[in-house]
Every structure is written in structure tokens, then in C-alpha cells.
C-alpha positions in Angstrom: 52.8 18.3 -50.2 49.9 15.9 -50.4 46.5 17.5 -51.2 43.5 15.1 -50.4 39.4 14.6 -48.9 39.2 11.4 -47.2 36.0 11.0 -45.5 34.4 8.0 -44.3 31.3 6.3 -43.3 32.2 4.8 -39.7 29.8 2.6 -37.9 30.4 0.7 -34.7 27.8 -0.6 -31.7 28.1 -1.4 -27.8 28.8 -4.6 -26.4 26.2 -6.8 -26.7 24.2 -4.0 -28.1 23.1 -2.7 -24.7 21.7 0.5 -24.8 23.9 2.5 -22.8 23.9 5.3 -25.1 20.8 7.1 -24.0 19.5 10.5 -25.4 21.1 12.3 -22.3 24.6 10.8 -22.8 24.3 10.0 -26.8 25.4 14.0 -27.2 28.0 14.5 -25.1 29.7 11.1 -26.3 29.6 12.5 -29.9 31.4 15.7 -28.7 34.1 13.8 -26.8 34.6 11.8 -30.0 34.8 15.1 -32.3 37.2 16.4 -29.7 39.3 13.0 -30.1 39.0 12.8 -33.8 40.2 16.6 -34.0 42.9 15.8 -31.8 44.1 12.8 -34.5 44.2 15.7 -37.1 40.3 14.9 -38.3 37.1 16.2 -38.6 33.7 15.0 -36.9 31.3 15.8 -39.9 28.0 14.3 -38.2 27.4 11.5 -35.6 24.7 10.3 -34.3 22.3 6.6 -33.4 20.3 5.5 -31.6 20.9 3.6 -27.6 22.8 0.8 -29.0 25.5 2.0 -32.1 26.6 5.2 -33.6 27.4 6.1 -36.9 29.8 8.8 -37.7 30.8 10.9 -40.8 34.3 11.6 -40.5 37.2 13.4 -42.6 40.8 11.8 -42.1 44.0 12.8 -42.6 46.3 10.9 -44.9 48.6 10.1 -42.2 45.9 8.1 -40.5 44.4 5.0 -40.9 40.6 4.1 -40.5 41.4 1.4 -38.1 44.0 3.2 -35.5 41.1 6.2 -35.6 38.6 4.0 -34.8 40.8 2.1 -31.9 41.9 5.5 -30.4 38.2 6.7 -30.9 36.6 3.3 -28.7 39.4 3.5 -26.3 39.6 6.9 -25.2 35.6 7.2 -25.5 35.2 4.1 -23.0 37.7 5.2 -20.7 35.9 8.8 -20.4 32.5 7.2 -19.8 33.6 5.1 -16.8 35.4 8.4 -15.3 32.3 10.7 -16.2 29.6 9.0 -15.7 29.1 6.6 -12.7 26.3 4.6 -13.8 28.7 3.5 -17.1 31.4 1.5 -15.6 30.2 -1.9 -17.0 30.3 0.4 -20.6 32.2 -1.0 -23.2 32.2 -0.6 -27.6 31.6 -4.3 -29.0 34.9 -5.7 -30.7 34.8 -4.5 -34.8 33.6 -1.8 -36.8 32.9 -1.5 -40.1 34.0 1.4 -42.6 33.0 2.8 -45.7 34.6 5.6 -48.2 32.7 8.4 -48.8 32.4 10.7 -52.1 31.9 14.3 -51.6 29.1 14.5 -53.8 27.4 12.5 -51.4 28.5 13.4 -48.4 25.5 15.9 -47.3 23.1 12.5 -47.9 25.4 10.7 -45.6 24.7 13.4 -43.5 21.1 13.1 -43.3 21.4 9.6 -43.0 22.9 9.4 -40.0 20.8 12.5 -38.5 17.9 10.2 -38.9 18.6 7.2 -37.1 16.0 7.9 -34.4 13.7 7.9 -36.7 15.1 5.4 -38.9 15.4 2.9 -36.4 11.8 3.1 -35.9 11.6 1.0 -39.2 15.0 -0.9 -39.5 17.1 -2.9 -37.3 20.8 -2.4 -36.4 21.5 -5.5 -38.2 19.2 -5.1 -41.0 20.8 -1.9 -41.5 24.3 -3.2 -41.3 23.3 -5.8 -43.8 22.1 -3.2 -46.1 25.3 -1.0 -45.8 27.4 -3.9 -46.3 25.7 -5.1 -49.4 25.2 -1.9 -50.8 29.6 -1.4 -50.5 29.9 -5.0 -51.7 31.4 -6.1 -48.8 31.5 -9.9 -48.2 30.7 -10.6 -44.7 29.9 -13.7 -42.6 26.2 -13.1 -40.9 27.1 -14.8 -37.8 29.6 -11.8 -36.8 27.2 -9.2 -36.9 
């Protein structure tokens, strides 16, 4: 038996950044990827961002990796958009994500975060923000790919 808490930081945008994900559609997107992440043997903690990215605080199984999740996730989510919503047919997730463990201790700040990205976006950009995230993981990244 294997006995673990493997939660993650997940964050990935729309192509091009478009701002398909409205505040009518932003919900309902969230629950159709809770239901898919359930489905994969997670748990949607919290997701949420603003018209042109979402973030999302997820528990894993061990059985699954970050970056099958995440391909299910942007597959099955795309493909339920064009079929639900008319006006989403040119919808699509951008190509990449990025991904970033998360302790427990912390988990409820991760939380907040991403319950705030209305208002944090007010201040921030999307890519001053993944910037910041990336940094703050030590992550080495090349600017012109984000």
C-alpha cells in the first residue's frame, strides 16, 4: 500500500492568450475540469484566472503523472467547449503548462492565491506572474516561450 499527498500548483493559458474564458464560462470550465480530474482519481482543490489562463490547485494520485493529467485535462476541456458552447469552436489551450509541487503547510495560501487572480491581475501580468512563479521554484526557463 502506498500512503501519499501529492498536490500541485498547475498553471496553463489559451492559445494566443485570447480571452475566451469569460466570467460566464470561467465557472463551469473549472467544474468540467474537477469532474475530469476526479475521474483520473484526483482532486480539484481550487481553480480559478482570469479571461486568458487558469490556475489550478490539484491533489494527484501516485499512479498519475502531472503531464498525462494535464493533457487529459486540455483535451477533454477543449473538446467540451466546442460541443457546449457554440460561440467556442475556434477555442483551444496554448501548447505547455507549467507545474509546481505543493507542501501542505502551504496549501491554503496557494489557495488564496489563485482565488485572487481577478484581482490580482489588476496589478500583474500573465507573464510577469509566470516569471515570478518560475523564479520563485527555480525553474530555468527561456523568456521567449512564455
Amino acid at each position: 500500500m502506498a500512503y501519499t499527498r501529492l498536490l500541485y500548483h498547475i498553471v496553463f493559458s489559451t492559445k494566443e492568450r485570447k480571452m475566451f474564458l469569460d466570467d460566464d464560462i470561467r465557472p463551469r470550465v473549472r467544474d468540467y475540469i474537477g469532474g475530469i480530474i476526479h475521474g483520473e482519481g484526483g482532486q480539484l482543490v481550487a481553480g480559478d484566472g482570469p479571461a486568458d489562463h487558469i490556475h489550478l490547485a490539484v491533489s494527484l494520485p501516485a499512479t498519475q503523472a502531472v503531464a498525462d493529467i494535464v493533457r487529459v485535462v486540455k483535451t477533454n476541456s477543449s473538446k467540451w467547449l466546442h460541443e457546449q458552447v457554440p460561440q467556442m469552436r475556434d477555442f483551444s489551450w496554448q501548447d505547455g503548462y507549467s507545474a509546481f509541487t505543493v507542501s501542505p503547510s502551504v496549501l491554503s495560501r496557494v489557495v488564496r492565491y489563485i482565488s485572487g487572480q481577478a484581482e490580482h491581475h489588476k496589478r500583474i501580468s500573465f507573464d510577469d506572474e509566470l516569471r515570478r512563479l518560475l523564479k520563485r521554484h527555480g525553474i530555468d526557463f527561456d523568456p521567449k516561450y512564455l
